[in-house]
SEDOMAR-298100 format. One record per residue: y, x negated, z negated of N, C-alpha, C, CB in turn; residue number from 1; chain; residue in three letters. Coordinates in steps of 0.05 Angstrom, whole numbers. Atoms other than C-alpha are relative to their C-alpha. Glycine has a CB too. Example, Ala and Ser with C-alpha at 12.3 -4.5 7.8 and 13.67 -1.06 7.14 Angstrom:
BEGIN
{n_north: -24, n_east: -18, n_up: 0, ca_north: -90, ca_east: -246, ca_up: -156, c_north: 24, c_east: -18, c_up: 0, cb_north: 1, cb_east: 20, cb_up: -25, i: 1, ch: A, aa: ALA}
{n_north: -24, n_east: 16, n_up: 1, ca_north: -21, ca_east: -273, ca_up: -143, c_north: 22, c_east: 15, c_up: -14, cb_north: 9, cb_east: -9, cb_up: 29, i: 2, ch: A, aa: SER}
# end
This chain:
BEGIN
{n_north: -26, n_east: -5, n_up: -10, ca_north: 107, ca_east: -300, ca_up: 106, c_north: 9, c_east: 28, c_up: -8, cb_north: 1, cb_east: -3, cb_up: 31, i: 1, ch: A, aa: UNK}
{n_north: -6, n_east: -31, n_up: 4, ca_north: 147, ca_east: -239, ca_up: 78, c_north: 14, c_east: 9, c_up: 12, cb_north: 8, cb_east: 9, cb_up: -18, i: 2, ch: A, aa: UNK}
{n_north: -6, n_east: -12, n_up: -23, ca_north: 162, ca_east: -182, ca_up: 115, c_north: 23, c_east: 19, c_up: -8, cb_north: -26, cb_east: 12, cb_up: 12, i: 3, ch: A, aa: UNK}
{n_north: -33, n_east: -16, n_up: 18, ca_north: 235, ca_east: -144, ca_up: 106, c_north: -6, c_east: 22, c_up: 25, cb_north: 45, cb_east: -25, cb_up: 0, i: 4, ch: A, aa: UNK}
{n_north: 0, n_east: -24, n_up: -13, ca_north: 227, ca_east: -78, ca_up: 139, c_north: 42, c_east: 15, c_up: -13, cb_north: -37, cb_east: 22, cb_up: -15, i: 5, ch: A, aa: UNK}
{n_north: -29, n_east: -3, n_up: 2, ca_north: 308, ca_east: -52, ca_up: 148, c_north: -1, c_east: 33, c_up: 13, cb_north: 21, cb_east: -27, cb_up: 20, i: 6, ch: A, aa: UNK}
{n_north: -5, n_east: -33, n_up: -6, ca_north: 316, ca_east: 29, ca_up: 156, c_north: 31, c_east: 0, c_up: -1, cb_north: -16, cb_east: 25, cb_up: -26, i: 7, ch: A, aa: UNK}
{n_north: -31, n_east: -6, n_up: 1, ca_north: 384, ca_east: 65, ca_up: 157, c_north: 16, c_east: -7, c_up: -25, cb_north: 5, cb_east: 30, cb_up: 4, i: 8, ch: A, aa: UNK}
{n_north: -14, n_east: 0, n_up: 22, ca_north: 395, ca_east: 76, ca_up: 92, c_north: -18, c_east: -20, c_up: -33, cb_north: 3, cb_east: 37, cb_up: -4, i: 9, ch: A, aa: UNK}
{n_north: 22, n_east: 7, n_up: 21, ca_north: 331, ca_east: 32, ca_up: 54, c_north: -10, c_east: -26, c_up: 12, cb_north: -26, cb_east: 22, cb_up: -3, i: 10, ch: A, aa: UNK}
{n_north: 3, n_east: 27, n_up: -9, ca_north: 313, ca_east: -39, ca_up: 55, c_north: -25, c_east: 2, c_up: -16, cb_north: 24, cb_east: -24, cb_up: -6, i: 11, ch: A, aa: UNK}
{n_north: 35, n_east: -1, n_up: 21, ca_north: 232, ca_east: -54, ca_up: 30, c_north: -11, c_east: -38, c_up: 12, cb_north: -37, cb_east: 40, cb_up: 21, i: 12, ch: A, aa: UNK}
{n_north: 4, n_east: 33, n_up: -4, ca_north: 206, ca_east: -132, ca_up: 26, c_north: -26, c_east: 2, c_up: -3, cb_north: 14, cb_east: -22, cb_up: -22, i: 13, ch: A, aa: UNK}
{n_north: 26, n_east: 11, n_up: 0, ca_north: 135, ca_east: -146, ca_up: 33, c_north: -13, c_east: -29, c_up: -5, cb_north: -7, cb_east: 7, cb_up: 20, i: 14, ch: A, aa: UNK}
{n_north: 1, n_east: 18, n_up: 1, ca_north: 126, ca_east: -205, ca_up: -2, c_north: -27, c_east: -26, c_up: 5, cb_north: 11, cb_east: 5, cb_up: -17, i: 15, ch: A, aa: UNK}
{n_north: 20, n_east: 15, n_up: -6, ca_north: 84, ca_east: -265, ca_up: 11, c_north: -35, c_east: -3, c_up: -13, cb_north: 14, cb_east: -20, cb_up: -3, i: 16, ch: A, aa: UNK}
{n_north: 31, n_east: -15, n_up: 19, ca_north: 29, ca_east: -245, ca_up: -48, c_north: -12, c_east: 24, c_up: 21, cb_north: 10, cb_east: 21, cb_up: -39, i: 17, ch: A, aa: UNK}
{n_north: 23, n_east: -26, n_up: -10, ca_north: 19, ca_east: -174, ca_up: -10, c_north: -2, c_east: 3, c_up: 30, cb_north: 10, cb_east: 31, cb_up: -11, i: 18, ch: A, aa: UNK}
{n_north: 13, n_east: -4, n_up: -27, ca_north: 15, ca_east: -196, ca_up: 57, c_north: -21, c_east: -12, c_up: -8, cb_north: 12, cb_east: -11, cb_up: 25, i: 19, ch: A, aa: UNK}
{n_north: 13, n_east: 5, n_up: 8, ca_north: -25, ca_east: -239, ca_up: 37, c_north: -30, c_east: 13, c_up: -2, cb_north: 11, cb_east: -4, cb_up: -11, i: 20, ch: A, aa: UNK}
{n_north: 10, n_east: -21, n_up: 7, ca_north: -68, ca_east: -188, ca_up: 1, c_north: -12, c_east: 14, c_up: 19, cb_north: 15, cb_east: 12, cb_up: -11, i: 21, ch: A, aa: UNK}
{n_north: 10, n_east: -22, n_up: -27, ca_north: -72, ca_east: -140, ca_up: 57, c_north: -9, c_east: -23, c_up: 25, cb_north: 34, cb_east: 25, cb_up: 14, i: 22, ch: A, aa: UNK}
{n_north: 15, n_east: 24, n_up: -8, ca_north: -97, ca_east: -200, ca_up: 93, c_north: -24, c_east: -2, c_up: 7, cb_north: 0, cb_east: -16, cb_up: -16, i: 23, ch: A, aa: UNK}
{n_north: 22, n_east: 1, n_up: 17, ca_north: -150, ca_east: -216, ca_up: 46, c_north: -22, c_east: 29, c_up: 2, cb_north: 13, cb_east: -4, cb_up: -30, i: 24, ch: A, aa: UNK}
{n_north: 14, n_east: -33, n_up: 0, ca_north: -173, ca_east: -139, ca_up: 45, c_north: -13, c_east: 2, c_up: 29, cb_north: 28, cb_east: 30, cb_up: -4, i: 25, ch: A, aa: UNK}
{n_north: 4, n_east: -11, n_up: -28, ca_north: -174, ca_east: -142, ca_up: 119, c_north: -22, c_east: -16, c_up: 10, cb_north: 24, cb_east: -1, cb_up: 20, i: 26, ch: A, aa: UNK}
{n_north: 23, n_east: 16, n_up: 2, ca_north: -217, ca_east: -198, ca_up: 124, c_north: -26, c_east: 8, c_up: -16, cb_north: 9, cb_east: -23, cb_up: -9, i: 27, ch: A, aa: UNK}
{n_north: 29, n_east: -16, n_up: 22, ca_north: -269, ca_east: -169, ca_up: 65, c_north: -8, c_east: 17, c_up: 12, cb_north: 3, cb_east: 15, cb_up: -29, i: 28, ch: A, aa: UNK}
{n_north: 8, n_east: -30, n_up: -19, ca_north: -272, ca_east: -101, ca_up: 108, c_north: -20, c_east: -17, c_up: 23, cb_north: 36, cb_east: 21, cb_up: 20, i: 29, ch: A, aa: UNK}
{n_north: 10, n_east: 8, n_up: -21, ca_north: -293, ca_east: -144, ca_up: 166, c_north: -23, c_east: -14, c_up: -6, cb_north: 16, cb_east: -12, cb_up: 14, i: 30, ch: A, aa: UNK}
{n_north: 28, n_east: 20, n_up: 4, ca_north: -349, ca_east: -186, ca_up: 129, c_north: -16, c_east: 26, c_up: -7, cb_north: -1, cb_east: -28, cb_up: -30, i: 31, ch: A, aa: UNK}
{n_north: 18, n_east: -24, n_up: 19, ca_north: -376, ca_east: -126, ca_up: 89, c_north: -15, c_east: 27, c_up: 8, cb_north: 18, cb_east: 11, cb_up: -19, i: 32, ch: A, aa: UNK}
{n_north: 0, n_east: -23, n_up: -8, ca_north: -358, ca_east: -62, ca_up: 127, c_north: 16, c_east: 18, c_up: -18, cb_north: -23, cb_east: 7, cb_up: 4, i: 33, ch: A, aa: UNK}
{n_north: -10, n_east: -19, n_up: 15, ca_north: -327, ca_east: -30, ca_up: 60, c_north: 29, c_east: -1, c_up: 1, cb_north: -11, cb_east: 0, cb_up: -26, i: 34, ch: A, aa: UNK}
{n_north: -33, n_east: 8, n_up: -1, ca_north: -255, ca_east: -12, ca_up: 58, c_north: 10, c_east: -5, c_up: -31, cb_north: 21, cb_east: 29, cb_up: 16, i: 35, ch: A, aa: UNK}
{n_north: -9, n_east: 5, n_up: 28, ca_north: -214, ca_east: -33, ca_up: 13, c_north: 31, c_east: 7, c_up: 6, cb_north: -6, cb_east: -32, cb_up: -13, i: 36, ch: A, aa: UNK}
{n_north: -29, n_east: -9, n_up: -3, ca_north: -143, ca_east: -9, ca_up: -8, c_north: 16, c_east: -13, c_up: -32, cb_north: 1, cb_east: 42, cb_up: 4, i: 37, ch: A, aa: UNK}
{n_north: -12, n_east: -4, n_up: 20, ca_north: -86, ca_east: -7, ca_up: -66, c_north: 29, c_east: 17, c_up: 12, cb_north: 3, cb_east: -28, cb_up: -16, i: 38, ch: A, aa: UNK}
{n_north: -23, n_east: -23, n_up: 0, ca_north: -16, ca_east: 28, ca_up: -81, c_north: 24, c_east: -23, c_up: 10, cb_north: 6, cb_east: 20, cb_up: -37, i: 39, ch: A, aa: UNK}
{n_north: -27, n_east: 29, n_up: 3, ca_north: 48, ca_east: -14, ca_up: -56, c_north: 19, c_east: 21, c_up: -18, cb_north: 22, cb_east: -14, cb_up: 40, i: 40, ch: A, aa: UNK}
{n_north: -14, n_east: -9, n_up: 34, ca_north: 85, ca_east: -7, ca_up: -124, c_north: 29, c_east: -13, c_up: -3, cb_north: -22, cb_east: -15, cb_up: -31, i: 41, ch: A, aa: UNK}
{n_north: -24, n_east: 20, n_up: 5, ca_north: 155, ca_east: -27, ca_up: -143, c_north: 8, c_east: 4, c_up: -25, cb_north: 25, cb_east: 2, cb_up: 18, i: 42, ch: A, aa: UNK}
{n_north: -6, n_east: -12, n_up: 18, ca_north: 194, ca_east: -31, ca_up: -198, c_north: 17, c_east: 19, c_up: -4, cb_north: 3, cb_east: -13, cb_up: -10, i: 43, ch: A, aa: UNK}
{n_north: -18, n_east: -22, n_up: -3, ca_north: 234, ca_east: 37, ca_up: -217, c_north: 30, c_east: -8, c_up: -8, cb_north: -10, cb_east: 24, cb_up: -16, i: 44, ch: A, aa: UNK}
{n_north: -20, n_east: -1, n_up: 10, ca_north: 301, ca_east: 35, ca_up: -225, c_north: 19, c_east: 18, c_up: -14, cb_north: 6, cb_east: -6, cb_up: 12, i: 45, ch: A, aa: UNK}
{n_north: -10, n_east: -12, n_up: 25, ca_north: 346, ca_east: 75, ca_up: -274, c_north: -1, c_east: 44, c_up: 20, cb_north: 46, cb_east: -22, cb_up: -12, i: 46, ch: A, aa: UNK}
{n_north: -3, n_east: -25, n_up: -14, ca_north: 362, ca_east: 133, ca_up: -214, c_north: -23, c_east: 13, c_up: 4, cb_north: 13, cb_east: -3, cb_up: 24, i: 47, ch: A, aa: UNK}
{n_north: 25, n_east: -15, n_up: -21, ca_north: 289, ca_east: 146, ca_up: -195, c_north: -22, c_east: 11, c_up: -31, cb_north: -23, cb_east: -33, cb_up: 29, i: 48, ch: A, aa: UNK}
{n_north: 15, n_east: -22, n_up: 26, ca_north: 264, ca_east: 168, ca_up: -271, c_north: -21, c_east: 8, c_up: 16, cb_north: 18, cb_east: 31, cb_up: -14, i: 49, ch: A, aa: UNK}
{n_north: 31, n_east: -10, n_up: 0, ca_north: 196, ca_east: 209, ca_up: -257, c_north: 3, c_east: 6, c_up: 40, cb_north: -6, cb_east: 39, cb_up: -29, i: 50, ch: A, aa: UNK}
{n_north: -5, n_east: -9, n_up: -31, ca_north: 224, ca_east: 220, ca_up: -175, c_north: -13, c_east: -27, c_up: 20, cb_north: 39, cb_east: 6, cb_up: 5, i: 51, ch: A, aa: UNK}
{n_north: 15, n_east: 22, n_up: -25, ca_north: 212, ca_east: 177, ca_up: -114, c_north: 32, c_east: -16, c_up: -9, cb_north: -9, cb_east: 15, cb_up: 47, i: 52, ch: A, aa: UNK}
{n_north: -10, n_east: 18, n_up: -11, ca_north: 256, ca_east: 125, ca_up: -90, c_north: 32, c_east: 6, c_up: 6, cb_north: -17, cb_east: -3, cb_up: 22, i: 53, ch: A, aa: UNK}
{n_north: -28, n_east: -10, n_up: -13, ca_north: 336, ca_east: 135, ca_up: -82, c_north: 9, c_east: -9, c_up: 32, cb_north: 25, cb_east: -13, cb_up: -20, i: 54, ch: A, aa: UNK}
{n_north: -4, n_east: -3, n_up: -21, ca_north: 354, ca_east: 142, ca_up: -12, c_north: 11, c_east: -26, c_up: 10, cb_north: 12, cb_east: 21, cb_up: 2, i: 55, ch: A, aa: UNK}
{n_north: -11, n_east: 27, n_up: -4, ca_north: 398, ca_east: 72, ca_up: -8, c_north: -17, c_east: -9, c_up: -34, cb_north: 43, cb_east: -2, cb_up: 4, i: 56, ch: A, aa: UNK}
{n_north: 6, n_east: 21, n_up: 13, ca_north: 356, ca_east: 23, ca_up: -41, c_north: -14, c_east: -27, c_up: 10, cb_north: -12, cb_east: 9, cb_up: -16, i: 57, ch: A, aa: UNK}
{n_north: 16, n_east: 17, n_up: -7, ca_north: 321, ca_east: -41, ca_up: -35, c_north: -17, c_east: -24, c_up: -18, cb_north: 14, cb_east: -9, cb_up: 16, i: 58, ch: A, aa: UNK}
{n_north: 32, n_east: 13, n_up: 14, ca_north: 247, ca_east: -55, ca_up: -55, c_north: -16, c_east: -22, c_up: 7, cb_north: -20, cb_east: 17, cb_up: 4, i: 59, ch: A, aa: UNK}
{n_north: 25, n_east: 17, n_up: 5, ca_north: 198, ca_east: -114, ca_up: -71, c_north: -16, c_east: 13, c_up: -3, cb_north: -1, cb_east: -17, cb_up: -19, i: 60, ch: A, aa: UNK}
{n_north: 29, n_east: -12, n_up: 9, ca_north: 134, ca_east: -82, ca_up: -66, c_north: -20, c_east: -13, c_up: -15, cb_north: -13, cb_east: 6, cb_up: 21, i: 61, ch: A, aa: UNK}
{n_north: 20, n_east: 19, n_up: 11, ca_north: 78, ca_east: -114, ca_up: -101, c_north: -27, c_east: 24, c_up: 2, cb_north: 10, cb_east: -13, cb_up: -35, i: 62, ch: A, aa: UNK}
{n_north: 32, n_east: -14, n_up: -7, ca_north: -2, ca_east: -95, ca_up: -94, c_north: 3, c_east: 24, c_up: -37, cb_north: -39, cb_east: -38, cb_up: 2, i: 63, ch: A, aa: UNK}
{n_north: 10, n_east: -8, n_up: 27, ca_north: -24, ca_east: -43, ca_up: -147, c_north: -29, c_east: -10, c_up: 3, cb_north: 3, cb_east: 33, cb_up: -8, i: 64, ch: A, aa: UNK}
{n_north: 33, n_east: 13, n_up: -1, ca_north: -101, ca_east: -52, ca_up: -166, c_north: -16, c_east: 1, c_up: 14, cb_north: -16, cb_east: 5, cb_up: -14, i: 65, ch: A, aa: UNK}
{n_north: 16, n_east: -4, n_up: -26, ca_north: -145, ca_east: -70, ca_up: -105, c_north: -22, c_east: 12, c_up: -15, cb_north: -8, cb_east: -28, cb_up: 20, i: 66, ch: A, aa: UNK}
{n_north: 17, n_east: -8, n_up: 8, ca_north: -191, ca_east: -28, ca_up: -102, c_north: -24, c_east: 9, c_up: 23, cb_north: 11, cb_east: 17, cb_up: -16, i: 67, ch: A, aa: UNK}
{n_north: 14, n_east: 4, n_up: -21, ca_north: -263, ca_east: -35, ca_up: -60, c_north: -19, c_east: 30, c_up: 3, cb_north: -17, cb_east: -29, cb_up: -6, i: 68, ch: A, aa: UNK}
{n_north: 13, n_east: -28, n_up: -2, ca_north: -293, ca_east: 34, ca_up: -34, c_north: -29, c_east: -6, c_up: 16, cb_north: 22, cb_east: 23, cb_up: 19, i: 69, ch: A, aa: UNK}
{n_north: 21, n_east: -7, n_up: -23, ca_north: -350, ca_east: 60, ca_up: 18, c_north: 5, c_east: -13, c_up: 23, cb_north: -2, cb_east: 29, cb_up: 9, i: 70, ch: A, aa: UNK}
{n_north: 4, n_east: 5, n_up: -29, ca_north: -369, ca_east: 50, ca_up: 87, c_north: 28, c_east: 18, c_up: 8, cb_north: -36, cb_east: 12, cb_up: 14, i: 71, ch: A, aa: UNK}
{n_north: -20, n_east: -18, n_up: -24, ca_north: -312, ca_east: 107, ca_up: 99, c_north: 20, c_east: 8, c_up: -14, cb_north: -12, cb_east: 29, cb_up: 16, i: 72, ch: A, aa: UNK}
{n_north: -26, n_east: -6, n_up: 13, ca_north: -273, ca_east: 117, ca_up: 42, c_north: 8, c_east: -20, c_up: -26, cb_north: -2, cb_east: 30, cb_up: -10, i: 73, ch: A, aa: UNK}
{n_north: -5, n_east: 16, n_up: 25, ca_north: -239, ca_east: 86, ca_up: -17, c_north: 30, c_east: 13, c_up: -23, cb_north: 5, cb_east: -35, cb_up: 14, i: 74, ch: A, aa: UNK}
{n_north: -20, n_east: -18, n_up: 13, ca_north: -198, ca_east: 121, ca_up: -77, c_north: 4, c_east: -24, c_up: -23, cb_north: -13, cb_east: 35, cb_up: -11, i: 75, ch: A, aa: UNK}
{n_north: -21, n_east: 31, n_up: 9, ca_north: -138, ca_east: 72, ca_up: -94, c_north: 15, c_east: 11, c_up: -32, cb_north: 36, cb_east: -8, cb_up: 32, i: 76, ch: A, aa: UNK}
{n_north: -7, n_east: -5, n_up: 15, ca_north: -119, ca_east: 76, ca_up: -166, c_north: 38, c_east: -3, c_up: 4, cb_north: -18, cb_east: -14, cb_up: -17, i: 77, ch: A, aa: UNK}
{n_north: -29, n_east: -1, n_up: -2, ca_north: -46, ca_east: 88, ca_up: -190, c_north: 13, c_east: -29, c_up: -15, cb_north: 11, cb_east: 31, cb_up: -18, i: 78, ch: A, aa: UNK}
{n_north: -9, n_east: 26, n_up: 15, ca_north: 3, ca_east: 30, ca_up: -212, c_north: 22, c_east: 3, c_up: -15, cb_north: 7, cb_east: -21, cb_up: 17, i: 79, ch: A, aa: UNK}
{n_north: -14, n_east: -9, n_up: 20, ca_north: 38, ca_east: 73, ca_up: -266, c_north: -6, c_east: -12, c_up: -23, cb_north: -2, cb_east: 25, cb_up: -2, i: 80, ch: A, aa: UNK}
{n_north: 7, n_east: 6, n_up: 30, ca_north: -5, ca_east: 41, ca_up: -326, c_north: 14, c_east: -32, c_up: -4, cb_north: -38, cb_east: 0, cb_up: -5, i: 81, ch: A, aa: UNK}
{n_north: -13, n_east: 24, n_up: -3, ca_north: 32, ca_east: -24, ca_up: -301, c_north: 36, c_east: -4, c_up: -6, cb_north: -7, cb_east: -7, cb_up: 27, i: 82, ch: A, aa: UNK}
{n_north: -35, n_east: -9, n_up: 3, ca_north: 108, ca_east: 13, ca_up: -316, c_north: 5, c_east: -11, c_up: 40, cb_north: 26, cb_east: -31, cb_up: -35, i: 83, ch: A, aa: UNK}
{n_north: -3, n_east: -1, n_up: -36, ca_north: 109, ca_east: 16, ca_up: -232, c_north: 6, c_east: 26, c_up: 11, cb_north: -29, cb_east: -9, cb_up: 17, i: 84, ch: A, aa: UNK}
{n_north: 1, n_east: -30, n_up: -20, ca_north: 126, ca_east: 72, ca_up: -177, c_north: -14, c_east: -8, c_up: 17, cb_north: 27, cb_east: 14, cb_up: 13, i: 85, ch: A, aa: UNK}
{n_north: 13, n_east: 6, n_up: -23, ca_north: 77, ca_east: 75, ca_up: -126, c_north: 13, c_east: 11, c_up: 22, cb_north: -25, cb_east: 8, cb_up: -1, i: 86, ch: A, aa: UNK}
{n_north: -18, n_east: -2, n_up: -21, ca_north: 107, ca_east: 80, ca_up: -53, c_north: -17, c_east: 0, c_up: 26, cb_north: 20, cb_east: -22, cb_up: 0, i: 87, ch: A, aa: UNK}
{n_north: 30, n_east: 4, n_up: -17, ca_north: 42, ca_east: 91, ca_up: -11, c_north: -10, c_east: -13, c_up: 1, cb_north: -6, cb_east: -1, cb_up: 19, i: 88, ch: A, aa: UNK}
{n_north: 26, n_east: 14, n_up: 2, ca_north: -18, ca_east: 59, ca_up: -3, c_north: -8, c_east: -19, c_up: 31, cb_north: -24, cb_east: 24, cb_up: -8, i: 89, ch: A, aa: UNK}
{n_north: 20, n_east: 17, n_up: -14, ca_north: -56, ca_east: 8, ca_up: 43, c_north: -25, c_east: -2, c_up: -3, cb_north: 5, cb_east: -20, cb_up: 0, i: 90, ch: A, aa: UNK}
{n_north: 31, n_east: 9, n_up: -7, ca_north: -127, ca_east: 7, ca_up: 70, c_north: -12, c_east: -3, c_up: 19, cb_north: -15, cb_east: 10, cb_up: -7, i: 91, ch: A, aa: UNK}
{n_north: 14, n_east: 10, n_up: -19, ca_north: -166, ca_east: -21, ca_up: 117, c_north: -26, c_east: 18, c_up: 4, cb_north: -4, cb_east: -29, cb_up: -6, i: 92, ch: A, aa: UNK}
{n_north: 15, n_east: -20, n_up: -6, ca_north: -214, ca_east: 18, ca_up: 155, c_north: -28, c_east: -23, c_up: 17, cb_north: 20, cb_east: 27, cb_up: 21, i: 93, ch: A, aa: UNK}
{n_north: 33, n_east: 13, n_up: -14, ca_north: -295, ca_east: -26, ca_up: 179, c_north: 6, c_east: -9, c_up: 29, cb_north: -28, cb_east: 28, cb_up: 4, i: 94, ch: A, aa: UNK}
{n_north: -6, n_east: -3, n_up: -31, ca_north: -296, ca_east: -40, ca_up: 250, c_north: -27, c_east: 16, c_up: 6, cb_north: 5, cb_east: -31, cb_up: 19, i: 95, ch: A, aa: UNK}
{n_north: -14, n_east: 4, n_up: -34, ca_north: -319, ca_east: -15, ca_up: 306, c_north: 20, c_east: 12, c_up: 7, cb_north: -16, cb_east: 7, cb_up: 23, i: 96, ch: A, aa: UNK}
{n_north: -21, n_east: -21, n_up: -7, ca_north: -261, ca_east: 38, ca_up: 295, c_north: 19, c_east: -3, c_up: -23, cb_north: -13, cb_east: 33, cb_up: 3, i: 97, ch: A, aa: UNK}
{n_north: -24, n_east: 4, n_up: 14, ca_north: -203, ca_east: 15, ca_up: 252, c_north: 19, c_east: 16, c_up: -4, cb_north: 10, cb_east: -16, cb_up: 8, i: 98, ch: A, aa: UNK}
{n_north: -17, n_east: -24, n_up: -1, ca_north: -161, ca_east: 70, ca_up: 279, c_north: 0, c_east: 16, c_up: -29, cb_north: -11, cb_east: 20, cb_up: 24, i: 99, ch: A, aa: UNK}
{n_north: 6, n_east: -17, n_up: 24, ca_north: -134, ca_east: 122, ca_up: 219, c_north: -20, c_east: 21, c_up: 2, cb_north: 24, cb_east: 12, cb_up: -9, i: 100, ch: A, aa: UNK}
{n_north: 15, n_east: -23, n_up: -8, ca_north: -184, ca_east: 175, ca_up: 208, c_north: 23, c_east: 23, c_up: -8, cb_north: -32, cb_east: 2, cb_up: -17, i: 101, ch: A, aa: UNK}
{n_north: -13, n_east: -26, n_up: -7, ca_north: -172, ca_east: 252, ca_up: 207, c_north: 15, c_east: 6, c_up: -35, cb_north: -26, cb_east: 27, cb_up: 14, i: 102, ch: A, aa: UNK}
{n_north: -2, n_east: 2, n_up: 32, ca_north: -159, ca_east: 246, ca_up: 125, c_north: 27, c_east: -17, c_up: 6, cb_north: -30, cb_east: -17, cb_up: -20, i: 103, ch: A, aa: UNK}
{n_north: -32, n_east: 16, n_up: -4, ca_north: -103, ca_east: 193, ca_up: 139, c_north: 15, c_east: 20, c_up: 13, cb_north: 2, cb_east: -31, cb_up: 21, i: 104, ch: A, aa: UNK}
{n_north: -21, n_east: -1, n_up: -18, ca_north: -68, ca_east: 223, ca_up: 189, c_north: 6, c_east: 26, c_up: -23, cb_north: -7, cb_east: 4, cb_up: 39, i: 105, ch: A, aa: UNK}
{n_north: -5, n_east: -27, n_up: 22, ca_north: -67, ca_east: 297, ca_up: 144, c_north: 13, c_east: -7, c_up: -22, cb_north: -26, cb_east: 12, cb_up: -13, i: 106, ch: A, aa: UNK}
{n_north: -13, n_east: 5, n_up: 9, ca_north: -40, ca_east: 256, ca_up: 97, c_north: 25, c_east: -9, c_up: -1, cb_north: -9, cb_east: -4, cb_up: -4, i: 107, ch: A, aa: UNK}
{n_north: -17, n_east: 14, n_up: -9, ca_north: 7, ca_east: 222, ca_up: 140, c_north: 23, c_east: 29, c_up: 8, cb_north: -13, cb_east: -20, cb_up: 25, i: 108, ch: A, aa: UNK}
{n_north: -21, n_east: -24, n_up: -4, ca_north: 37, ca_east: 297, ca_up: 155, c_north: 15, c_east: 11, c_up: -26, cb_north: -16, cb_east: 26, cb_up: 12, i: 109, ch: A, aa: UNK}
# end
């Protein structure tokens, strides 16, 4: 089922491949313990040249390359070699503590 996230000025679609996906990842974390992540990537459009994202737009994300890490970390390649912008990342964190660690959140500032 895809997921339409609606902001003020930015519309973003999470389509049925990358829920999916993030799914799949979340389930593997839970058999294994290792996390796994990628980049949510879209395609650029003419305004966003080498920049982020124009302020009014609206994105199809698609997975960049899953990629399977450690017990605690995992370093998510870029989805530029694909002609993509990456638009942050997803990863799933082991159980017994799923919560973000102190590395997410630092990033999250």
């Amino acid at each position: 089922m895809a997921i339409r996230l609606e902001f003020s000025d930015a519309a973003f679609t999470l389509g049925d491949d990358l829920v999916t996906e993030m799914l799949e990842a979340t389930y593997a974390t839970q058999a294994d313990g290792h996390e796994r992540g990628f980049n949510f990537c879209a395609q650029p459009t003419k305004e966003e040249g080498e920049g982020g994202f124009p302020a009014t737009s609206d994105k199809e994300f698609h997975s960049g390359k899953s990629c399977r890490g450690e017990v605690c970390s995992v370093s998510i390649t870029d989805c530029r070699d694909r002609g993509l912008h990456p638009h942050g990342t997803f990863h799933t964190h082991p159980m017994p503590d799923p919560s973000p660690s102190a590395g997410d959140l630092l990033v999250a500032l």
